[in-house]
C-alpha positions as CSV (number, residue, x, y, z in Angstrom):
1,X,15.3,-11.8,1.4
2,X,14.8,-8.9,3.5
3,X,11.8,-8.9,6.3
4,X,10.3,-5.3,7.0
5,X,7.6,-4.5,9.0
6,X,5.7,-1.4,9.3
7,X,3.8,0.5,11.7
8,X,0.7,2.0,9.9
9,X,-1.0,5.4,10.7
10,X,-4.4,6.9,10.3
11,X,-5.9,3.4,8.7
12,X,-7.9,0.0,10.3
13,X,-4.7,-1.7,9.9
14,X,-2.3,-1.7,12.9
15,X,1.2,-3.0,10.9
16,X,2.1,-4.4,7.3
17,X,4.5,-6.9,7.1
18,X,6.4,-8.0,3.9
19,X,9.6,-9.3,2.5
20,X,11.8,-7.3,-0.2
21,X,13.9,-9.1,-2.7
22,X,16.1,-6.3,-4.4
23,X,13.1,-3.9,-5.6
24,X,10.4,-6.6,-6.0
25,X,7.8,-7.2,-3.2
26,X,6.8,-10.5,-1.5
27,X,4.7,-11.9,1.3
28,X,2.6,-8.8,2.0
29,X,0.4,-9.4,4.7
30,X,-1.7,-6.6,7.2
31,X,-2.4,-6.7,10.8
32,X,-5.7,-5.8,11.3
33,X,-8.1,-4.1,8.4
34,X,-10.6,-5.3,6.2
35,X,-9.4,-8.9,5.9
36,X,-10.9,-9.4,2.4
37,X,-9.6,-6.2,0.9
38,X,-6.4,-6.6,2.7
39,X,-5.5,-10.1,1.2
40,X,-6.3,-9.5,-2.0
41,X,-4.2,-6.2,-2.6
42,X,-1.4,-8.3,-0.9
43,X,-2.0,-11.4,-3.6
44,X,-2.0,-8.4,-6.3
45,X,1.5,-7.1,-5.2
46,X,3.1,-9.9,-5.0
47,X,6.2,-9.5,-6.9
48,X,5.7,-6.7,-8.1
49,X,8.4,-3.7,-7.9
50,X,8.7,-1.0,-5.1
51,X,7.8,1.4,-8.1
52,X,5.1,0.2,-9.4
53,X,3.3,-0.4,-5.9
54,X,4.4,3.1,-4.9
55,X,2.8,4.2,-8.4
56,X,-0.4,2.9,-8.4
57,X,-1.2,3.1,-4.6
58,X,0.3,6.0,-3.4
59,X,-2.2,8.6,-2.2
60,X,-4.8,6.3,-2.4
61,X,-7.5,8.2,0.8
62,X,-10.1,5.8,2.5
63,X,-13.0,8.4,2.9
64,X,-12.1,11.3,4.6
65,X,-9.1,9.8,6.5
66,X,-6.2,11.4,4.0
67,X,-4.7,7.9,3.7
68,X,-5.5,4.6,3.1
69,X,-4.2,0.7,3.9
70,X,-2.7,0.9,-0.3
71,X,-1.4,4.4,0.6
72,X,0.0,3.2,3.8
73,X,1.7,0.0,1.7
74,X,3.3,2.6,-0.6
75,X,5.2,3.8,2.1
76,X,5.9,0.7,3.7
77,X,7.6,-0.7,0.4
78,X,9.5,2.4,0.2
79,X,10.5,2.2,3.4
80,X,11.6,-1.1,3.3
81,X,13.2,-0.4,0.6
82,X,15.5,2.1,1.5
83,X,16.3,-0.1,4.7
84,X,17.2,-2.8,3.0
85,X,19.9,-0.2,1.0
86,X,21.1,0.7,4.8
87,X,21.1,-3.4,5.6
88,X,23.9,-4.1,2.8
């Protein structure tokens, strides 16, 4: 299991932190953000695959802001992703 965390930008949420297994996603959890919200998109993703959460949360916009805390995810996963590639 691979531990990534990721600093956010332009959202409530200060840092996502998760855990990649190969492609799939686990232990998704936000620092800072609408509590609520934040939990329950990080129970939805749980292991599910870097592509699919890219796919359906990618460019996700919280009002006006350009992003969002899904959008931000999106790139965490991906980023995560492609560090755990440079880890092995």
């Amino acid at each position: 299991m691979f531990h990534y965390e990721y600093k956010t930008s332009g959202t409530c949420s200060q840092l996502i932190k998760l855990d990649l297994d190969d492609d799939k996603v686990h232990n998704v959890s936000f620092v800072g953000g609408c509590n609520g919200n934040l939990k329950s998109i990080s129970k939805l993703v749980d292991g599910q695959t870097v592509d699919y959460i890219e796919g359906m949360l990618s460019g996700v916009q919280c009002g006006l802001k350009g992003t969002s805390c899904g959008d931000q995810l999106a790139k965490a996963v991906r980023a995560a992703y492609e560090a755990e590639k440079q880890a092995v």
